[in-house]
DOFIRO-473665 format. One record per residue (C-alpha): residue number from 0; residue in three letters; x, y, z. Coordinates in pm, 1 decimal, padded with zeros to 6 digits. Example, Ala and Ser with C-alpha at 12.3 -4.5 7.8 and 13.67 -1.06 7.14 Angstrom:
<rec num="0" residu="ALA" px="01230.0" py="-00450.0" pz="00780.0"/>
<rec num="1" residu="SER" px="01367.0" py="-00106.0" pz="00714.0"/>
END
This chain:
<rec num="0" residu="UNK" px="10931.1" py="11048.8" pz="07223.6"/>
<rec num="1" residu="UNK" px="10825.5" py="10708.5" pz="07318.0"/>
<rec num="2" residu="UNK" px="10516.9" py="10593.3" pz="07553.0"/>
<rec num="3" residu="UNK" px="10616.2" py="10351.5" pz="07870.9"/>
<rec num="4" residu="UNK" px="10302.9" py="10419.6" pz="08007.9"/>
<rec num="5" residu="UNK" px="10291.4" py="10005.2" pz="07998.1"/>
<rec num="6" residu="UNK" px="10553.5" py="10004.0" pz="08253.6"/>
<rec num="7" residu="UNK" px="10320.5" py="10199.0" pz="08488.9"/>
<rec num="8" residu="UNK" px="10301.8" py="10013.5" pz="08810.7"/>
<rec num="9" residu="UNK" px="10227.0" py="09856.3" pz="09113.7"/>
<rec num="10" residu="UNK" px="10364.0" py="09463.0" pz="09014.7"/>
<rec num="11" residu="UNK" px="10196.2" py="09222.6" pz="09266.2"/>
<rec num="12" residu="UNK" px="10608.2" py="09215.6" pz="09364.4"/>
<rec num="13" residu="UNK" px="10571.6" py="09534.8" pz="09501.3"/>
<rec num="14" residu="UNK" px="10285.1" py="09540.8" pz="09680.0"/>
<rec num="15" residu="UNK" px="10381.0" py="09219.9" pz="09866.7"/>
<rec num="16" residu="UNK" px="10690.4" py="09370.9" pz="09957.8"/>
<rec num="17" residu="UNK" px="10498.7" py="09675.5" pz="10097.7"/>
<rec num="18" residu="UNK" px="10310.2" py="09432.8" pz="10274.6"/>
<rec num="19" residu="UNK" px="10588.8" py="09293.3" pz="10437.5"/>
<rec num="20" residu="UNK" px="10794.6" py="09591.0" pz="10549.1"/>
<rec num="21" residu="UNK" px="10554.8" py="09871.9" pz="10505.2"/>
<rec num="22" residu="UNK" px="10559.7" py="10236.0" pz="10286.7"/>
<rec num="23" residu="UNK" px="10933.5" py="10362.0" pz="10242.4"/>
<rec num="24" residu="UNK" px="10959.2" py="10699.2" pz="10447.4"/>
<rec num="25" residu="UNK" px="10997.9" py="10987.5" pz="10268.0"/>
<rec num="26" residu="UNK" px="11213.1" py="11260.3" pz="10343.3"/>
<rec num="27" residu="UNK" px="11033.9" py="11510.0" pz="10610.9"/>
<rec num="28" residu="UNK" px="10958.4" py="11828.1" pz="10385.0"/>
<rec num="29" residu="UNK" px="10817.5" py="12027.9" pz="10663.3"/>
<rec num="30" residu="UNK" px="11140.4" py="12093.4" pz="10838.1"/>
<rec num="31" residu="UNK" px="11457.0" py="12299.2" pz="10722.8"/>
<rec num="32" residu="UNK" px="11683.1" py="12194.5" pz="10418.0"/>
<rec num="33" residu="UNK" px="11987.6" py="12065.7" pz="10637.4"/>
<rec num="34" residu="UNK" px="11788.8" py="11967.5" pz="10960.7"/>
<rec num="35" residu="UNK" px="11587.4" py="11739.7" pz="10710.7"/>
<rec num="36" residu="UNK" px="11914.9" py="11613.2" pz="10558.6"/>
<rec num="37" residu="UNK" px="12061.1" py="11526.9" pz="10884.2"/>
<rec num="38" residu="UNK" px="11768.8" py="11333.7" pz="10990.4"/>
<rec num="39" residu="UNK" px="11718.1" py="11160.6" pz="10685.3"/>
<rec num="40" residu="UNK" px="12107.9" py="11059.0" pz="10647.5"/>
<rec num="41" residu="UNK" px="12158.0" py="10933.4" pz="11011.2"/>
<rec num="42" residu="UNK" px="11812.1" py="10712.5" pz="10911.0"/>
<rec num="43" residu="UNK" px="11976.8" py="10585.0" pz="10635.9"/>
<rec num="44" residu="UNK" px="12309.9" py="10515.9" pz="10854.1"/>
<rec num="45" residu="UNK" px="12151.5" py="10343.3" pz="11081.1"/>
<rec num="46" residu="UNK" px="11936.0" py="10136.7" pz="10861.8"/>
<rec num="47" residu="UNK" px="12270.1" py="10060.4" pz="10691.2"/>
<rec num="48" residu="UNK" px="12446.8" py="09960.6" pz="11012.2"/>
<rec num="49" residu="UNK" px="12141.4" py="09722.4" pz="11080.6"/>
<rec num="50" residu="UNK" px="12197.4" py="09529.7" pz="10754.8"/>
<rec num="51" residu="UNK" px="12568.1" py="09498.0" pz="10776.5"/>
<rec num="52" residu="UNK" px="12508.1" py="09345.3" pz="11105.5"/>
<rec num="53" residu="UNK" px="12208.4" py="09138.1" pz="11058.1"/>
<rec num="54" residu="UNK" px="12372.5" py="09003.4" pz="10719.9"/>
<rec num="55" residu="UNK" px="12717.1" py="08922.4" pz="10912.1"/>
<rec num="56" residu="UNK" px="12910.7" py="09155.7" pz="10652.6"/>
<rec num="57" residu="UNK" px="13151.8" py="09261.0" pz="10875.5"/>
<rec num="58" residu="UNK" px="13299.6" py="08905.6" pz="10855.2"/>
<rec num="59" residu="UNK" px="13333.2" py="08852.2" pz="10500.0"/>
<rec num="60" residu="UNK" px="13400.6" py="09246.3" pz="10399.4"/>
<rec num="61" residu="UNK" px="13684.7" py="09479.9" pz="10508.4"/>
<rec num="62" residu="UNK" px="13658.6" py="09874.5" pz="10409.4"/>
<rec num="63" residu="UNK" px="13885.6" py="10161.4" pz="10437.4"/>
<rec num="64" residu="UNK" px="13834.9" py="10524.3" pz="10372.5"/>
<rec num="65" residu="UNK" px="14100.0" py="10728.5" pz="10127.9"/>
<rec num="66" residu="UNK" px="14124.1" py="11058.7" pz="10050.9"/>
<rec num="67" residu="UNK" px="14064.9" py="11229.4" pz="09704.5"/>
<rec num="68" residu="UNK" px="14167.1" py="11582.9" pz="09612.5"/>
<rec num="69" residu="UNK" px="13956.0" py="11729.5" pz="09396.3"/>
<rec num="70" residu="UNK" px="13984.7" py="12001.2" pz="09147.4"/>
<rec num="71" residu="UNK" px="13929.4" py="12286.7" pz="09389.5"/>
<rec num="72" residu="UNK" px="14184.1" py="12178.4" pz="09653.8"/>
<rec num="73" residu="UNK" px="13959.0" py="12040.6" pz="09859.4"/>
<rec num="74" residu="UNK" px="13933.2" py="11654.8" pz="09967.3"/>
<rec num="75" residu="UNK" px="13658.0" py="11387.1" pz="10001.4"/>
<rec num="76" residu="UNK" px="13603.1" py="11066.0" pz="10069.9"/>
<rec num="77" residu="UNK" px="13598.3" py="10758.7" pz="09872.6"/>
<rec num="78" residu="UNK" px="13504.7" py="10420.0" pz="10121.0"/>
<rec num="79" residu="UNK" px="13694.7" py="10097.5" pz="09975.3"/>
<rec num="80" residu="UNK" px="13487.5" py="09808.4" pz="10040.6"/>
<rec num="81" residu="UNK" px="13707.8" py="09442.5" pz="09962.5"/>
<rec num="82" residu="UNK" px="13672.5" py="09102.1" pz="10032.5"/>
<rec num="83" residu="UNK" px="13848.0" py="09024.2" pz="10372.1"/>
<rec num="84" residu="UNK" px="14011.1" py="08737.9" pz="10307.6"/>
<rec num="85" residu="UNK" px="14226.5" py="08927.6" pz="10062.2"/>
<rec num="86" residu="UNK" px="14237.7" py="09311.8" pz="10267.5"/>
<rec num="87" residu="UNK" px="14591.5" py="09228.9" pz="10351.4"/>
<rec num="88" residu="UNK" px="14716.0" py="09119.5" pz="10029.0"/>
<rec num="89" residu="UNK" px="14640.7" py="09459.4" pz="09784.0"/>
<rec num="90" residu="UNK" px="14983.9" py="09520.2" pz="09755.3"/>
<rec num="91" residu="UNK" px="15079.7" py="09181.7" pz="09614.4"/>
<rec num="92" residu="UNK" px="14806.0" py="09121.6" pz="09381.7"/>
<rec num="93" residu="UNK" px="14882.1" py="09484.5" pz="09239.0"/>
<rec num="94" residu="UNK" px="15257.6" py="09374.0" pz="09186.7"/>
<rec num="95" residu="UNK" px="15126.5" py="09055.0" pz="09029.3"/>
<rec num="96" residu="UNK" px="14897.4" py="09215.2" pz="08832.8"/>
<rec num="97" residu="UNK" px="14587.1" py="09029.5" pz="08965.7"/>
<rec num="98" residu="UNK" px="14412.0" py="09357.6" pz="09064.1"/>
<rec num="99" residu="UNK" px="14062.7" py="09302.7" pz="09122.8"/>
<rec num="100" residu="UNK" px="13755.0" py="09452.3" pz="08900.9"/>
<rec num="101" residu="UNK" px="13604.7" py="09789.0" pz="09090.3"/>
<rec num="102" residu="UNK" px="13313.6" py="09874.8" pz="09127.9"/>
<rec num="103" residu="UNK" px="13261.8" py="10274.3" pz="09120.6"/>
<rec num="104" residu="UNK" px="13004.0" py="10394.5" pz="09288.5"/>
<rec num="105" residu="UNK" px="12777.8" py="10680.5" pz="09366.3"/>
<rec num="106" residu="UNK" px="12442.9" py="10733.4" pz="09564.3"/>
<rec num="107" residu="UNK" px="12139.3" py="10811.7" pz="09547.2"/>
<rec num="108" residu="UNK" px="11943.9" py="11098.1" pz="09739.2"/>
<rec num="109" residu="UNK" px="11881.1" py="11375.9" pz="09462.6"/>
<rec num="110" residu="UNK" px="12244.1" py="11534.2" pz="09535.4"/>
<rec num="111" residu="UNK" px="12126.7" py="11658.1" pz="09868.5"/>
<rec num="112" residu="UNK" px="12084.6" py="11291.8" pz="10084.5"/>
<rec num="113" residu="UNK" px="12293.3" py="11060.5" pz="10148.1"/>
<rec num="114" residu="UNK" px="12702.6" py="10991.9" pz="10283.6"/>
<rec num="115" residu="UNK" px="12942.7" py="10729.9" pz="10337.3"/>
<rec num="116" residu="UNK" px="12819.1" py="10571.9" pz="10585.5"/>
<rec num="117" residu="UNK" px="12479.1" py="10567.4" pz="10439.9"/>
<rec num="118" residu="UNK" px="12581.1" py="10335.9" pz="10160.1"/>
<rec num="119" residu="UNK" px="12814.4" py="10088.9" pz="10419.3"/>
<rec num="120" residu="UNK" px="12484.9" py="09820.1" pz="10348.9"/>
<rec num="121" residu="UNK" px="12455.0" py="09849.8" pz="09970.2"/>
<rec num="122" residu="UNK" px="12834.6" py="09832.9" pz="09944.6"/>
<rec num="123" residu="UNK" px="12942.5" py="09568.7" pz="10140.6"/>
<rec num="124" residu="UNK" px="12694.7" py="09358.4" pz="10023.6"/>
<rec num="125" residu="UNK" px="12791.1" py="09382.4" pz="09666.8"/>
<rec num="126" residu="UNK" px="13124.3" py="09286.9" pz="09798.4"/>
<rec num="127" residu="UNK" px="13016.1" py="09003.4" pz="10012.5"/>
<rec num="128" residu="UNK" px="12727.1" py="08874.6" pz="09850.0"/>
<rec num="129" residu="UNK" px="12954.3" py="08836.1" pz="09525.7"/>
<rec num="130" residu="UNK" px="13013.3" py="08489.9" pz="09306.0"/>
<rec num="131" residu="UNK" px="13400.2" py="08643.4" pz="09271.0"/>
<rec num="132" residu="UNK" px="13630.4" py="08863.6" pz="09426.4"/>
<rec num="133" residu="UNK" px="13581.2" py="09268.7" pz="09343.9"/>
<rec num="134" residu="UNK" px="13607.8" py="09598.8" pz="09499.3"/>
<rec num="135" residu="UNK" px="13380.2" py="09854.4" pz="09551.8"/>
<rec num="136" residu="UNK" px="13427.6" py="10232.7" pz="09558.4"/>
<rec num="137" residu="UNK" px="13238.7" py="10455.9" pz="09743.7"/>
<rec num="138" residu="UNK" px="13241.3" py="10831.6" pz="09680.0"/>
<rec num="139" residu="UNK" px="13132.8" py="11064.8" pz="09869.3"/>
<rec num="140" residu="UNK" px="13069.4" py="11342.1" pz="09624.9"/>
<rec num="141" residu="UNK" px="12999.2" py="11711.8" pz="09762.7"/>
<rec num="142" residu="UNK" px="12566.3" py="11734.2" pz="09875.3"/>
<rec num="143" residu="UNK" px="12349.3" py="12073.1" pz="09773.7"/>
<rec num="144" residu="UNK" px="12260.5" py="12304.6" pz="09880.9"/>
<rec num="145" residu="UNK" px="12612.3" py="12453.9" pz="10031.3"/>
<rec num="146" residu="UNK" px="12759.4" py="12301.6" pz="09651.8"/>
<rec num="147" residu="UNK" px="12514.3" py="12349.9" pz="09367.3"/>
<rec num="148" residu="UNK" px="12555.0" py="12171.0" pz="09034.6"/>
<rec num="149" residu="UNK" px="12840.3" py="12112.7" pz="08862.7"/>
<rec num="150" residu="UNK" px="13031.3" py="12026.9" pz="09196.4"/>
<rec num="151" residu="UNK" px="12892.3" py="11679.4" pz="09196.4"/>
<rec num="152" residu="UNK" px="12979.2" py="11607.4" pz="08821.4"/>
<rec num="153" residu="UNK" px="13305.2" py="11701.5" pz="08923.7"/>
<rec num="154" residu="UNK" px="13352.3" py="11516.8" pz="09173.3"/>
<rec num="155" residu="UNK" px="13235.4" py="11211.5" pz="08995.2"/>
<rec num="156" residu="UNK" px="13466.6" py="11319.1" pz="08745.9"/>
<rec num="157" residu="UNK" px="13770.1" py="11390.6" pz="08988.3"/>
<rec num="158" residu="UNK" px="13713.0" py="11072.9" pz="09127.3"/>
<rec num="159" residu="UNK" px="13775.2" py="10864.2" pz="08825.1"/>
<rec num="160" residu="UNK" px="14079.9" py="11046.3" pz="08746.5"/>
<rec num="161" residu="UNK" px="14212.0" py="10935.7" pz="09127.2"/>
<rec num="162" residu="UNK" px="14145.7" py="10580.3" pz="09027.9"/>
<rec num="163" residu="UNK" px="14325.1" py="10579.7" pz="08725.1"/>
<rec num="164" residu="UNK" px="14630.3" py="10678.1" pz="08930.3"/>
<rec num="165" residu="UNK" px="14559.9" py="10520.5" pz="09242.0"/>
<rec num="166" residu="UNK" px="14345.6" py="10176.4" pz="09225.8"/>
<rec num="167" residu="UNK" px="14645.2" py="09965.3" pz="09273.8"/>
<rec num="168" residu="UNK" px="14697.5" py="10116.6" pz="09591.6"/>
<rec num="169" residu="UNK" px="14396.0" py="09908.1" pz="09724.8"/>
<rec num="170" residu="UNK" px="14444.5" py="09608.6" pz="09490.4"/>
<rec num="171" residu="UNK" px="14221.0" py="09689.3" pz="09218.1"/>
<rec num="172" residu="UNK" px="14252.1" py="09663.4" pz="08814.0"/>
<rec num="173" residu="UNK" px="14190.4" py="09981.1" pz="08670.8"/>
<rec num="174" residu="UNK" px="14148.7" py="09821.6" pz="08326.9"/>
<rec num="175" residu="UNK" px="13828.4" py="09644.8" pz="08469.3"/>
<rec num="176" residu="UNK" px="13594.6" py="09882.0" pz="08550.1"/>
<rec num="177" residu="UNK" px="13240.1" py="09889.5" pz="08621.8"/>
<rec num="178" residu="UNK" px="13035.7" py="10285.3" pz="08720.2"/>
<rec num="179" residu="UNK" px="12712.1" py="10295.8" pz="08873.9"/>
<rec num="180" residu="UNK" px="12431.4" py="10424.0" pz="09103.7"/>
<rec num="181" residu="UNK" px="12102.5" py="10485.4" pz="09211.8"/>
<rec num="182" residu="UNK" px="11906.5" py="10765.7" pz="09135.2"/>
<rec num="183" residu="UNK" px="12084.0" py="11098.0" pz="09133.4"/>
<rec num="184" residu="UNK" px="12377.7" py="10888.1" pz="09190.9"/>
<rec num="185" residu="UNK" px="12295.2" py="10682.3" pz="08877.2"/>
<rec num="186" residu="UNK" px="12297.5" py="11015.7" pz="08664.7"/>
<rec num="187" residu="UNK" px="12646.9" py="11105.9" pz="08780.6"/>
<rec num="188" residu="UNK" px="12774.6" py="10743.8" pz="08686.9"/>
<rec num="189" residu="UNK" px="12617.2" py="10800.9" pz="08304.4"/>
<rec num="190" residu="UNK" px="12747.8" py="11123.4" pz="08290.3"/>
<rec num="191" residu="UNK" px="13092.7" py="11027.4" pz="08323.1"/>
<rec num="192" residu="UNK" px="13057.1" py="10725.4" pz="08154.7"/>
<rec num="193" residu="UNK" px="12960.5" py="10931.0" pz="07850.2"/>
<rec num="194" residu="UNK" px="13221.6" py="11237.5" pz="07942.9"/>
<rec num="195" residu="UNK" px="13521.7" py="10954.9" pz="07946.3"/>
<rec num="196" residu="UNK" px="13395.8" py="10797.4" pz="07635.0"/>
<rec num="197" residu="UNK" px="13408.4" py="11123.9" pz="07484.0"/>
<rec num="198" residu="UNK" px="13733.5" py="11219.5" pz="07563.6"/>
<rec num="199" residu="UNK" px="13882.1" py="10885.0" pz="07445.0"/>
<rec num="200" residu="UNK" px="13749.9" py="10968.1" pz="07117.8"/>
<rec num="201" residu="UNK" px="13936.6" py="11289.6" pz="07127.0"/>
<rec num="202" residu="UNK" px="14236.4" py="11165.7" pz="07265.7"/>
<rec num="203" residu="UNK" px="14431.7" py="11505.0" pz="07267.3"/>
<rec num="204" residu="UNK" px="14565.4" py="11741.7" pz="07503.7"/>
<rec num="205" residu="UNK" px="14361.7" py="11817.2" pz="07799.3"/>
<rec num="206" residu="UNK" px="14071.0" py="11608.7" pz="07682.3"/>
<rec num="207" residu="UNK" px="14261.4" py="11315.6" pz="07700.2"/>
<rec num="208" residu="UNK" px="14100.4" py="11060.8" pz="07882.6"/>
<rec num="209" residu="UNK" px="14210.8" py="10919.9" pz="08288.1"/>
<rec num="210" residu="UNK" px="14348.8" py="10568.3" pz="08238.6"/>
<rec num="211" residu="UNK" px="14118.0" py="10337.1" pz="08328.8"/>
<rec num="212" residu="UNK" px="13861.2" py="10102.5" pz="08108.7"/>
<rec num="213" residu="UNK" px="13488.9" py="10138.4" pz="08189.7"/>
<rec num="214" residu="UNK" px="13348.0" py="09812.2" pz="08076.4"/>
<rec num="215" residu="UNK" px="13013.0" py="09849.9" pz="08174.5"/>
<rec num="216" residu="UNK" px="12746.2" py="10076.9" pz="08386.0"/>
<rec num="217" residu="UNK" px="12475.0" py="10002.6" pz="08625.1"/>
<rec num="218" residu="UNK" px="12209.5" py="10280.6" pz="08667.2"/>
<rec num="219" residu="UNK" px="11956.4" py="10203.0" pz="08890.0"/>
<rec num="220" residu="UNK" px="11645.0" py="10453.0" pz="08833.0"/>
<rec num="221" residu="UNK" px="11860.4" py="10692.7" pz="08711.6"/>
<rec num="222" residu="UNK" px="11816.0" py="11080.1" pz="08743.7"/>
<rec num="223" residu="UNK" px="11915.1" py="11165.2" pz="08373.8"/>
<rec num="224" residu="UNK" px="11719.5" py="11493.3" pz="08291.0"/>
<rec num="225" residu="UNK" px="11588.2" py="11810.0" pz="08446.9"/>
<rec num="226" residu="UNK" px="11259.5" py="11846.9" pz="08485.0"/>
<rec num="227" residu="UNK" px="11255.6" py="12173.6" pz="08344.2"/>
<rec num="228" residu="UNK" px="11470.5" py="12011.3" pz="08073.1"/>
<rec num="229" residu="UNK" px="11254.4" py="11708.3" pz="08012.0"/>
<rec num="230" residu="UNK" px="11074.3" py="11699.4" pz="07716.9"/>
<rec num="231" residu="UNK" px="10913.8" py="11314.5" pz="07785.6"/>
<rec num="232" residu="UNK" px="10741.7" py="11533.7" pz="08097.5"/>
<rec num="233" residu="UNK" px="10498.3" py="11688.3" pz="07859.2"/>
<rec num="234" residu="UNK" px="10329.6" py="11353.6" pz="07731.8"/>
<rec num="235" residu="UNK" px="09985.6" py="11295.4" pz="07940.8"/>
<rec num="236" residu="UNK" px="10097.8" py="10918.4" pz="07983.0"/>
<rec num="237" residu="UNK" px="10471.1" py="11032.1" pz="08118.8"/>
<rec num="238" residu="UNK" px="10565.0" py="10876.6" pz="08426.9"/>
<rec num="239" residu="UNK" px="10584.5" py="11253.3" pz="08514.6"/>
<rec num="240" residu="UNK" px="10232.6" py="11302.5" pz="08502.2"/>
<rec num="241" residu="UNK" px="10119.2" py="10936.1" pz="08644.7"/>
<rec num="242" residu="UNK" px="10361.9" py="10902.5" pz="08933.0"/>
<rec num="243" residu="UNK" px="10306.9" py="11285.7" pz="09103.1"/>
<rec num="244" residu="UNK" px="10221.7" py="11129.9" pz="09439.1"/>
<rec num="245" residu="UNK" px="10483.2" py="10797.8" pz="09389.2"/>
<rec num="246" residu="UNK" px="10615.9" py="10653.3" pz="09691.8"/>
<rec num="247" residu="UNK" px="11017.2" py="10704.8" pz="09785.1"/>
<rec num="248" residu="UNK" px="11030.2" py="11031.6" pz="09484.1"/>
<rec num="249" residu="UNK" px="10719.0" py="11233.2" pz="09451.8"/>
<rec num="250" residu="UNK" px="10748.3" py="11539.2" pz="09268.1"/>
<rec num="251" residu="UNK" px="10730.8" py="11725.3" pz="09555.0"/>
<rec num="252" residu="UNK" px="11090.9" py="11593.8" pz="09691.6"/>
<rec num="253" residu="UNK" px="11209.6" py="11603.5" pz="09315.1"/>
<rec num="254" residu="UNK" px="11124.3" py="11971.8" pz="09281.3"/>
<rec num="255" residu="UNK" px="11321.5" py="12021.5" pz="09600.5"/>
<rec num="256" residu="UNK" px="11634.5" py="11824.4" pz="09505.2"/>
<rec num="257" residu="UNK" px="11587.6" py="12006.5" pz="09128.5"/>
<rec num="258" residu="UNK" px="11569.4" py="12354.3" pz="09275.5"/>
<rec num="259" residu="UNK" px="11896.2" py="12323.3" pz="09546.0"/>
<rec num="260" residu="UNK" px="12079.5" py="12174.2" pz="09185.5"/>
<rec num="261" residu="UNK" px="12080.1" py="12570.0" pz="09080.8"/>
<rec num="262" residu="UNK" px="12045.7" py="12725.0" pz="08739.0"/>
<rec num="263" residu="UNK" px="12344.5" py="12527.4" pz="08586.0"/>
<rec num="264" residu="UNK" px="12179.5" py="12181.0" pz="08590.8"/>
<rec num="265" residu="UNK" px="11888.2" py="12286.7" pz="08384.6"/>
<rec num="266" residu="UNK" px="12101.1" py="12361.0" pz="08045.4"/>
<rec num="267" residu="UNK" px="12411.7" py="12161.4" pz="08133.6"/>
<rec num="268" residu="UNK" px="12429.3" py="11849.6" pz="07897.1"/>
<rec num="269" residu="UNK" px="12646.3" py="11659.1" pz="08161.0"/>
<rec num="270" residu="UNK" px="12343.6" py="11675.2" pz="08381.3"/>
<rec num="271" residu="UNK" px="12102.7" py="11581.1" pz="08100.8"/>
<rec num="272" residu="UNK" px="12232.7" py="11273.2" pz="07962.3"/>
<rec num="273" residu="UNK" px="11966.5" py="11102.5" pz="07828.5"/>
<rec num="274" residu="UNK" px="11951.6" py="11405.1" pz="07568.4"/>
<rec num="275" residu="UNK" px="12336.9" py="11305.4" pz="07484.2"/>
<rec num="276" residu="UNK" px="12366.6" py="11282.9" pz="07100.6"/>
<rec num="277" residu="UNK" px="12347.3" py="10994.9" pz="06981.5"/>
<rec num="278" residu="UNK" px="12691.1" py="11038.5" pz="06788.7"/>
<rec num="279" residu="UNK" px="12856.4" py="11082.2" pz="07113.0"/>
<rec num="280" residu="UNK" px="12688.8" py="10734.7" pz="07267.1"/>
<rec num="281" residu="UNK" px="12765.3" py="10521.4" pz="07013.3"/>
<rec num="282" residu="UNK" px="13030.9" py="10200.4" pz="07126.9"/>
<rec num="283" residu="UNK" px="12991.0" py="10321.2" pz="07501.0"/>
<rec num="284" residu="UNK" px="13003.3" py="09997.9" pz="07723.9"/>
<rec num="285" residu="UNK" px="12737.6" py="09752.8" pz="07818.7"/>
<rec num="286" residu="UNK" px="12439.0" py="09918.8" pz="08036.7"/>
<rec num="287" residu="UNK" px="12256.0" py="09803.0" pz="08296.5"/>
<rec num="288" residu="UNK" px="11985.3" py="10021.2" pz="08346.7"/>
<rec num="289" residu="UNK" px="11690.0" py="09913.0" pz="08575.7"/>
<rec num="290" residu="UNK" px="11390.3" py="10129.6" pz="08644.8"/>
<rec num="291" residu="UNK" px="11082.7" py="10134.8" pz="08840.5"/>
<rec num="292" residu="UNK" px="10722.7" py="10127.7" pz="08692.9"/>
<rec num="293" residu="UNK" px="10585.7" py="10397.4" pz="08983.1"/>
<rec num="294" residu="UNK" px="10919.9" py="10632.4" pz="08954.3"/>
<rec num="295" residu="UNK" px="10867.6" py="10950.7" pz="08821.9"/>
<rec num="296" residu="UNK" px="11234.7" py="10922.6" pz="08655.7"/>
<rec num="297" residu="UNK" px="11097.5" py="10600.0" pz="08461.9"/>
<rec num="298" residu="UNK" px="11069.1" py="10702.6" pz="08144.2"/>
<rec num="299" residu="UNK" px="11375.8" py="10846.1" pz="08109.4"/>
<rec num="300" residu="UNK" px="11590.0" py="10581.7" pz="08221.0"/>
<rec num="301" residu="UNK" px="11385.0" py="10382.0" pz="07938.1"/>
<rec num="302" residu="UNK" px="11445.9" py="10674.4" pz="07633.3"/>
<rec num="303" residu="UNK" px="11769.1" py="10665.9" pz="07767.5"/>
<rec num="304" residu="UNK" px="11799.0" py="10247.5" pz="07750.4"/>
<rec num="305" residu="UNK" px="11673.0" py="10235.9" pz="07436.1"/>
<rec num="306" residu="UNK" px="11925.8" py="10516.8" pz="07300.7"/>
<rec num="307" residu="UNK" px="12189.1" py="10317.9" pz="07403.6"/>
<rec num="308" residu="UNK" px="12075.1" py="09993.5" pz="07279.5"/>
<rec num="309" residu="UNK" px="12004.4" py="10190.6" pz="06917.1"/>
<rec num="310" residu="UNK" px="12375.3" py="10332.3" pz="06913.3"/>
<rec num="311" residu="UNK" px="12560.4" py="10006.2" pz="07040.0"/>
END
């Protein structure tokens, strides 16, 4: 296993940024599970509200939610975020076959924080803050602790079969498309990424693969191993063992989100992809993968970086 420890932070970036806006609060620990979720996701609402308004987004971006059924008859919600100028044209640019790329994406908050409206910011951003026309897809995948782990794998998964079928409904090109995420959110968008390469490579019965194209991934920190599964954790220099106290994710909120994940999580390979075999990575589409030099999931978004750049 490889040392990062030379990634270990703060940058003078970060501290003048700090400086600027102050420490990013972390969630409040000392109160119940959900009453700790529910404060912490109408925080990140309203923080997400502020942006769209102070950045004007709501003149350059138009969103509407859809529906998704997933495996287990029941339905969530996937936010479409698209330039306005062309919200009323989806149907004609599908006909034309002018669909635009999508964006599929899923957030962060250790698969226990976070919603749609938490993500309205980050989203419509990407859309409006764009040098050309795409669409972005929010999901709103299923939150512990009422649905432990695999339900958000699932959902991920469910919802990239309902694009294959449905992304010309909202004027996108399911041929063009790009997964990603932060954190927990940026495990889930690996994870599928590798599941659908998989299955293309199979290409038979069941396994075979939803029809879309993922051209690329973006994984922002991403949450690609258990702790208990994670064997970078045991090297003194691990980001594990330097970052214990790190601002945003100390190990005391990672235990948390770990623990709610369940029993599943800690064996399942679809949770720990950056242990995926390097047989099954190879030819999988351009990464992004960006990381943090005080994150306690550093190092293995960088094993998991340099995996992929081995096996490209």
């Amino acid at each position: 296993m490889g040392n990062y420890s030379d990634y270990q932070g703060p940058v003078a970036e970060w501290e003048d940024f700090i400086k600027s806006t102050g420490e990013v609060p972390a969630p409040p620990l000392h109160l119940p599970i959900l009453e700790m979720r529910s404060l912490t996701n109408a925080g990140r609402t309203v923080a997400a509200q502020e942006q769209v308004k102070a950045l004007g987004l709501k003149e350059k971006v138009a969103w509407q939610d859809y529906s998704i059924l997933t495996r287990d008859s029941q339905n969530i919600t996937a936010r479409v975020y698209k330039p306005k100028v062309l919200a009323t044209n989806a149907s004609s640019s599908a006909t034309s076959g002018t669909g635009l790329p999508i964006y599929l994406y899923f957030h962060g908050g250790g698969h226990l924080l976070g919603n749609v409206d938490s993500e309205d910011g980050t989203c419509s951003r990407l859309v409006g803050d764009s040098s050309f026309p795409l669409v972005v897809v929010n999901v709103n995948y299923r939150h512990t602790p009422e649905f432990p782990w695999p339900t958000q794998f699932n959902d991920a998964w469910d919802s990239l079969v309902w694009l294959s079928t449905h992304a010309t409904d909202f004027g996108g090109d399911p041929s063009k498309v790009v997964v990603g995420g932060v954190s927990a959110g940026g495990g889930l968008a690996a994870s599928i990424a590798v599941h659908h390469h998989r299955q293309r490579l199979l290409q038979s019965g069941q396994a075979a693969a939803p029809a879309v194209t993922i051209l690329g991934q973006v994984l922002a920190s991403p949450w690609l191993l258990h702790p208990s599964a994670n064997p970078l954790a045991r090297e003194a220099l691990s980001s594990f063992n330097q970052n214990q106290n790190a601002p945003v994710l100390p190990w005391s909120i990672l235990k948390v989100f770990a623990d709610l994940l369940g029993p599943e999580a800690v064996s399942d390979p679809s949770f720990n992809v950056a242990l995926t075999d390097d047989t099954v990575i190879q030819g999988l589409p351009k990464t992004s993968c960006l990381v943090a030099g005080q994150d306690l999931l550093r190092d293995e978004g960088l094993y998991y970086a340099e995996k992929l750049k081995k096996n490209e």
